[in-house]
C-alpha positions as CSV (number, residue, x, y, z in Angstrom):
1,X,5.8,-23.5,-8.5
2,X,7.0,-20.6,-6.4
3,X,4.0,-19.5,-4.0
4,X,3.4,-16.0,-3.8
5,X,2.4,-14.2,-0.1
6,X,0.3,-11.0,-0.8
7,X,1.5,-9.2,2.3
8,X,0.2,-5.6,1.4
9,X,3.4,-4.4,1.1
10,X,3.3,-1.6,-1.0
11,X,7.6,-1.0,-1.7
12,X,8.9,0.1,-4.7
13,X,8.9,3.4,-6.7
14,X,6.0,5.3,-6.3
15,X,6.3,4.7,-2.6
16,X,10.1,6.5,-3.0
17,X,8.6,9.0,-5.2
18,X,5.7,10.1,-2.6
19,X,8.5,10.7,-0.1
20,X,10.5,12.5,-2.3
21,X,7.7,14.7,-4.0
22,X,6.4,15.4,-0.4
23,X,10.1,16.4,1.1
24,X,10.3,18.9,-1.2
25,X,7.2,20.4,-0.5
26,X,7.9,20.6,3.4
27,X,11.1,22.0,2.8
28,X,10.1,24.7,-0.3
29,X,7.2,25.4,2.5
30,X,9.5,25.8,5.4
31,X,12.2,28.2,3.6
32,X,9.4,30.1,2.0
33,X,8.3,30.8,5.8
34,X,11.6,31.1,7.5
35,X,12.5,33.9,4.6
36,X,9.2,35.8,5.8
37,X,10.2,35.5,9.3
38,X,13.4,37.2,8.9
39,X,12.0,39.5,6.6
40,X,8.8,40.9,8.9
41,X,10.5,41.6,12.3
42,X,8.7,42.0,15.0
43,X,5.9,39.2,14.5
44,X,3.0,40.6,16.1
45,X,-0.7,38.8,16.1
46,X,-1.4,41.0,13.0
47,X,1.0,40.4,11.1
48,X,0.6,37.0,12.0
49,X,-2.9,37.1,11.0
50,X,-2.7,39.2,7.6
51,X,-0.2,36.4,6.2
52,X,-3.2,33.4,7.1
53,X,-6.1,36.1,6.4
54,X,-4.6,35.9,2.6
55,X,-6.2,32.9,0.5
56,X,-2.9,31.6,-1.0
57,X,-1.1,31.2,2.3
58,X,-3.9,29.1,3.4
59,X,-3.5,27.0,0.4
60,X,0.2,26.5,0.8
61,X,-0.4,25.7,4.4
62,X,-3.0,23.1,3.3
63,X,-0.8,22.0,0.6
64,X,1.9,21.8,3.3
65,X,-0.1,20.0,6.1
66,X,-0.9,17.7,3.5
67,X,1.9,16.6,2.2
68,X,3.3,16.3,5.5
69,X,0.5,13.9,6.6
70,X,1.1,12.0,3.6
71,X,5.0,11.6,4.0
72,X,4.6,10.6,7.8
73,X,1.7,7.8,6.4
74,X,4.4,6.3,4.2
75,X,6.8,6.6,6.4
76,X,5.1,5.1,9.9
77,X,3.7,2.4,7.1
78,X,7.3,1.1,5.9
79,X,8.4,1.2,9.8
80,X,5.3,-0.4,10.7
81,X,5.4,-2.9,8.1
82,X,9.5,-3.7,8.7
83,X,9.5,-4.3,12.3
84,X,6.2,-5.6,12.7
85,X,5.5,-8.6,12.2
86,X,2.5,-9.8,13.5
87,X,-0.3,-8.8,11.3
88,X,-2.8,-8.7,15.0
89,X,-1.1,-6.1,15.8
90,X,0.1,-4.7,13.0
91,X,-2.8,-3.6,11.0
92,X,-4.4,-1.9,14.3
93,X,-1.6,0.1,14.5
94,X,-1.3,1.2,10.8
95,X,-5.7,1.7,11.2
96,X,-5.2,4.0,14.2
97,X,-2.4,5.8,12.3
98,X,-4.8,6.5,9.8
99,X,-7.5,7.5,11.5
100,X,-5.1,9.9,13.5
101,X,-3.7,11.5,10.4
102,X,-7.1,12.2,9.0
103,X,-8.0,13.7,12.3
104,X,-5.1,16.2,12.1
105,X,-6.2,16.6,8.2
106,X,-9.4,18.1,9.3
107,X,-8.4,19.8,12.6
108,X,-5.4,21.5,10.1
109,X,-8.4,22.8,7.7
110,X,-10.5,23.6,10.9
111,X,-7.6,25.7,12.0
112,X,-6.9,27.6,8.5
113,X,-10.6,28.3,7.7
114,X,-11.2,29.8,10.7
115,X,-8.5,32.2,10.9
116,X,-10.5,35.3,8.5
């Protein structure tokens, strides 16, 4: 009978999907403003202001923060979970992580909402 040791351990597809779904995000995200950057010289506060002031920015920016929270959970998890070991120390590590990346979550929408 082959025993089986439920670790958490959560490899496999969807995991490599999330990272790949969320990349592209990041990067579609970080062209998208690098292009408006080259585009709107010189930055000034205003300008600066007039491209958060505009709803769908903020939403992009959200999407962004987002999915960049979300690619550095699965990413600090599999690193966590690989070298590791000791599940004391480990899950305190991977709670703290969480509760840090929901604090930047909220401190991101903080941010965007109150830029008007």
């Amino acid at each position: 009978m082959v025993k089986r040791i439920v670790s958490g351990a959560h490899y496999g597809l969807k995991d490599w999907l999330v990272q790949r779904f969320t990349a592209v995000i990041i990067l579609i995200y970080t062209l998208a403003l690098l292009g408006w950057l080259i585009m709107q010289r010189p930055v000034e506060y205003d300008t600066w202001r007039a491209l958060f002031g505009a709803a769908w920015m903020r939403y992009f920016t959200l999407l962004f923060a987002f999915s960049l929270l979300l690619h550095a959970w699965v990413g600090v998890r599999d690193i966590l979970m690989d070298y590791v070991h000791p599940t004391r120390l480990r899950l305190p590590l991977q709670v703290a992580t969480i509760v840090a990346l929901l604090v930047y979550s909220m401190w991101a929408v903080n941010i965007l909402w109150s830029v008007a």
